[in-house]
N, C-alpha and C positions, 0 to 999 in steps of 0.2 A: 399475712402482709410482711413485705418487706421492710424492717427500719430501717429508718435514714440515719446515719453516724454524724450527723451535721449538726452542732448545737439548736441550728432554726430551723424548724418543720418549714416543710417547701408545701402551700397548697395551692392546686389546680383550679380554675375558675375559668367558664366561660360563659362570655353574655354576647348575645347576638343582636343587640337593637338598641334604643336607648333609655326603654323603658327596662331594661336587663339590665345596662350599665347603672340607672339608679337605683335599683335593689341591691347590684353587687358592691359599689360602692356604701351601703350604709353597713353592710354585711364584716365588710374588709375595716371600716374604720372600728368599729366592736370587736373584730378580732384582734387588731392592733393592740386593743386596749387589755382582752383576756390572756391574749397571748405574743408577748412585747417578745420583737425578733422577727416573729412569723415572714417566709420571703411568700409573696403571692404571684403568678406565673398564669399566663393563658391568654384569654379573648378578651379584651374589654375596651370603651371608650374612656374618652377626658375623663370622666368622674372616677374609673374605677383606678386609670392609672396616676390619677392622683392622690388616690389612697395607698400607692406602693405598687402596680401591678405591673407587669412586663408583659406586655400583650407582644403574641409571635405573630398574626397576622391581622389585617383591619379588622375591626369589627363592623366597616359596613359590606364588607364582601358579603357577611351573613347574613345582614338585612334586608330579605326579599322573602316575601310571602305569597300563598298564592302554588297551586301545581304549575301552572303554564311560565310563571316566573322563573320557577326554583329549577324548570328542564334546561332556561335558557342560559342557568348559569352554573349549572350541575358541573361544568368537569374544574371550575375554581373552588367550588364546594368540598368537591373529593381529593382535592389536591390540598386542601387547608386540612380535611379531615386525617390525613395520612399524614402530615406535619407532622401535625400534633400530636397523635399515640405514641407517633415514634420520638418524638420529643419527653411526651409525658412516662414511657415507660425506660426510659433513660438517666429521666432525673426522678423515679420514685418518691411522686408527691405523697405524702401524706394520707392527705385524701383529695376527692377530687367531686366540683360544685360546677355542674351544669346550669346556667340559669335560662327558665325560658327554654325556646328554639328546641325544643324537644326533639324534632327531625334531624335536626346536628348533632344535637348533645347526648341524644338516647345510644346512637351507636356506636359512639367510642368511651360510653359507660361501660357500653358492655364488655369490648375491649378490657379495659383497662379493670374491671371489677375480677374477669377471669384472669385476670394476671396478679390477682391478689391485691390491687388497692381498693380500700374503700369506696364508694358513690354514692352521693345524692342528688337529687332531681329538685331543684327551687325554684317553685312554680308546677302546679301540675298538669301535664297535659291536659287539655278537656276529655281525658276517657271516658267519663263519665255523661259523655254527652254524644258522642259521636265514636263509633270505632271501640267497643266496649271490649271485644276481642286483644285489645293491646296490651291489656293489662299483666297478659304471662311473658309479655317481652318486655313490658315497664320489671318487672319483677326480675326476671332476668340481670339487667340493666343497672338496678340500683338496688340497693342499703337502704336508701331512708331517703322520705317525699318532705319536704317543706310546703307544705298546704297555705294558700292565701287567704282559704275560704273556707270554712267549716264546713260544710256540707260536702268536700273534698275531703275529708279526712274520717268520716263517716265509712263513704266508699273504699278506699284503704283498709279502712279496719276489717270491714267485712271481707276483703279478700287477702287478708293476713302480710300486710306489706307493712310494715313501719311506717309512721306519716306524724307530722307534727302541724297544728293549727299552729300558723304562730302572726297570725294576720293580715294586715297589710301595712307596708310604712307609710301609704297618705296617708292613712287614718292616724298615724301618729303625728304627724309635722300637718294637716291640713286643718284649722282651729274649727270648733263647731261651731263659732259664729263671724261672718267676714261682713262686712260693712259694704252694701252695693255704693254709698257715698264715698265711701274713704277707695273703693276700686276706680270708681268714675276721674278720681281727684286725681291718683297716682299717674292711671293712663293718659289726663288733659282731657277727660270727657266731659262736658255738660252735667249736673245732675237730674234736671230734668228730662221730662218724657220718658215713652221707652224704648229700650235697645234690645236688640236679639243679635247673641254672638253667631258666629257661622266656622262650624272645625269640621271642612271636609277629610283630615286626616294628614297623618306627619309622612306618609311614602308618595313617589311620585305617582305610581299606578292608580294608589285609592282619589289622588287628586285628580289625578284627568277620568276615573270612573265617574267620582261623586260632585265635583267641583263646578262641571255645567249644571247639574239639575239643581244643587243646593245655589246658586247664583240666579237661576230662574224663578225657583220658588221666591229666592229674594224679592227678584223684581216684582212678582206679584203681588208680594204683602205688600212691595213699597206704593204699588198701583192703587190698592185697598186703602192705605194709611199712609198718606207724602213724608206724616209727622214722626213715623219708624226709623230708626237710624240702627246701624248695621259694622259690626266688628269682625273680624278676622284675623286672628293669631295663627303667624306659621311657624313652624318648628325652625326655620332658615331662609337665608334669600334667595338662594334655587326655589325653592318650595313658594317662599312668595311672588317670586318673578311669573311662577309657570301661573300660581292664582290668578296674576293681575292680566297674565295675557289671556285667561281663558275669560275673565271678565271683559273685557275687551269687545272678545267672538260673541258672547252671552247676554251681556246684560251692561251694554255701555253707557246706559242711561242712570245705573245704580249707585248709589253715593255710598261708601263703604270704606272704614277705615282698615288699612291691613297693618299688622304689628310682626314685627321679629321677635319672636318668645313672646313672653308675657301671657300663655294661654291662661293660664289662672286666675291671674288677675281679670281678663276677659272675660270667662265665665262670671267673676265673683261682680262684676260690671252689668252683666246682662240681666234681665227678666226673665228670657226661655231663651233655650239653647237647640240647635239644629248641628248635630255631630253625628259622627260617625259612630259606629261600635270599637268597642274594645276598652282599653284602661281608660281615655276620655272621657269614658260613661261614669266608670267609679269616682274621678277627679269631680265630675259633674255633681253627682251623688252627693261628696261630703260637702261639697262647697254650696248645696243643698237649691238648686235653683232647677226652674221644669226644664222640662226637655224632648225632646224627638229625635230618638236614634232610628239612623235608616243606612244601610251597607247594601253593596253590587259586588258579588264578587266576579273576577272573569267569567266569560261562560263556561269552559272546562272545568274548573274549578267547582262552579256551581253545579254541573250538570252530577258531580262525584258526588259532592256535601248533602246532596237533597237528601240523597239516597239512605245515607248513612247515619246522620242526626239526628237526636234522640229526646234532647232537652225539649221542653214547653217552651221556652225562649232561649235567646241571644244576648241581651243586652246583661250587663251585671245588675244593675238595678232591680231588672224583675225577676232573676235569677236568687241573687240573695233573699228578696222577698217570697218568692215561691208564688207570685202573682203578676199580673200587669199595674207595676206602678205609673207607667213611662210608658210612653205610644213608641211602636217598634216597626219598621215598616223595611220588606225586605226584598231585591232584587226586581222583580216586577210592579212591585206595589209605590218601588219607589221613582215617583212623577215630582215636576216641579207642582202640578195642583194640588197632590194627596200633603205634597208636606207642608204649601204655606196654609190649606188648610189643618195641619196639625198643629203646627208651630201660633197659628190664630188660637185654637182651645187654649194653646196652654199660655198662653196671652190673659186670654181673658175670663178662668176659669178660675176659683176658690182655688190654694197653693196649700191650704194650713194643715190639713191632714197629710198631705205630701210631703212635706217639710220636716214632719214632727214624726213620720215613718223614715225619712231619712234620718234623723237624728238619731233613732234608736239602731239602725244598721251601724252607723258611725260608731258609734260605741260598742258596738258587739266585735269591729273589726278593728278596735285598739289592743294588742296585745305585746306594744314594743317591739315588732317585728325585727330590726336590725339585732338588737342584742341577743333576743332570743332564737334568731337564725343560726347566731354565731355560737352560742353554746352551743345546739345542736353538731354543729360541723365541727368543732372542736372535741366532742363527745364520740363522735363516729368517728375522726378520727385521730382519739387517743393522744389528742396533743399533751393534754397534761405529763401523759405517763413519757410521752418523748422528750419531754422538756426534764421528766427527772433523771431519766436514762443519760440523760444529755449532760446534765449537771456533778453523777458521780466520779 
């Protein structure tokens, strides 16, 4: 590697979404703190560059998932990607912290690792679940995995790649007990009767996939039960504009509150939950309430994934369990009938063994994750030793 002659290590960071910019931001605020000066450089949203970062291109150009999506926007992608090597191998970061977005961040790891700077991957791909083959080009790519999931660091080890469990940060900042009254109170809810949140997902695509069927099913519970009352937290007001108009087309008869942010509180509000897969599952998880995850992906998309996936399940929940805690319902399976019948079980079904199994995930996935990311990436790369190099 090349040293930097600059008293401040320059490190490289990119996150492509917004669950990337809150990892990288808890990341950035811990290194601040181990290693005071540090300049941080790359991709990231409001949270990361309020920890200090200088992001070179949006970070929501990179937020698109999905094959059929990511063709449509392939030549901003390769034009961000060529940016930035050429950027990053100019100013000789330090080291340099992909987060997430693996399809971005993996190839100009690889880049930049054969030019001699350090790389880590924060977040593991799902190799381990689909495309197991990738793993000599993860290898390739990166120095060292930051694992969110222990059972991801297992898989690493066995194919001799460096990986560090180091958690997850909901599990550090999400309490293991939230009060469904003091959620009701915050949001101006009722605290009687029951509610079922509704998180058709934070992208416009997953909204207009999942958004008519999870709005239908609604209606039906509400046909079943007048006395059901019905929440929806969007990530933003595009996001909630596009929900309300699809409720409109869908289900104009539905009484349903929609919120800007607040999904947490939401969950922590509801009785069962009807979301999407992905991190919403885990958020679900610790804030320890039932649920029904069900995803659609494009057809292209889908028609690739079948093929290739390898896991027993999708959702995080039954994933860390190694079983079916959480009803999971996928592509075809997912009807407005199949889900308000799911979302009815977990309504009206015993929660206490559920609950007290999420509990103990909860705790197995507290490991400080921000702090201990940041020593990792500090360690790879060698900040200390630059910081003394720096000081004689």
């Amino acid at each position: 590697m090349t040293e930097q002659s600059s008293a401040a290590p320059v490190i490289a960071v990119i996150a492509g979404e917004h669950s990337g910019d809150l990892l990288g931001a808890g990341m950035l605020r811990e290194l601040r703190k181990q290693h005071p000066g540090a300049e941080f450089i790359g991709v990231g949203g409001p949270l990361m560059q309020a920890e200090g970062l200088t992001s070179i291109v949006p970070m929501e150009d990179l937020a698109v998932m999905g094959i059929a999506e990511v063709l449509g926007s392939l030549f901003t992608l390769l034009s961000h990607r060529r940016k930035l090597v050429k950027h990053f191998k100019a100013v000789r970061p330090a080291v340099f912290v992909g987060i997430d977005a693996p399809d971005f961040n993996l190839p100009i790891a690889r880049l930049l690792k054969a030019s001699g700077i350090p790389t880590i991957q924060y977040v593991s791909p799902s190799v381990w679940a689909w495309r197991q083959g990738r793993i000599k080009g993860i290898k390739e790519a990166v120095d060292h995995v930051l694992c969110l999931l222990p059972f991801e660091k297992a898989f690493y080890d066995a194919h001799d790649l460096p990986a560090t469990f180091v958690g997850h940060p909901l599990a550090d900042t999400v309490p293991q007990s939230w009060s469904k009254t003091e959620a009701r109170t915050e949001l101006g809810l009722e605290n009687s009767g029951s509610l079922v949140a509704i998180l058709p997902g934070s992208r416009a695509g997953e909204i207009a996939r999942l958004g008519p069927i999870f709005l239908q099913a609604a209606a039906l519970l509400s046909e079943q039960n007048p006395q059901l009352r019905f929440i929806a937290p969007m990530i933003s007001e595009p996001r909630a504009e596009q929900f309300r108009a699809l409720q409109q087309q869908y289900a104009p008869a539905l009484s349903i509150k929609l919120l800007e942010g607040h999904s947490r509180s939401a969950m922590a509000a509801a009785d069962a939950l009807l979301l999407t897969s992905g991190t919403v599952t885990l958020e679900a998880m610790l804030i320890k309430r039932p649920m029904v995850v069900a995803y659609k992906f494009n057809w292209l998309t889908y028609q690739l994934i079948q093929r290739l996936f390898k896991a027993a399940f999708f959702s995080l929940p039954n994933l860390l369990a190694g079983r079916e805690l959480v009803p999971e319902l996928l592509q075809q399976q997912v009807t407005p009938e199949s889900l308000a019948t799911a979302v009815d079980e977990q309504l009206n079904q015993p929660s206490d063994s559920l609950i007290e199994t999420f509990a103990t995930l909860h705790r197995q996935l507290q490991q400080d994750a921000d702090q201990l990311s940041a020593r990792v990436v500090g360690e790879v790369g060698h900040l200390a030793r630059l910081a003394e190099n720096s000081n004689k």
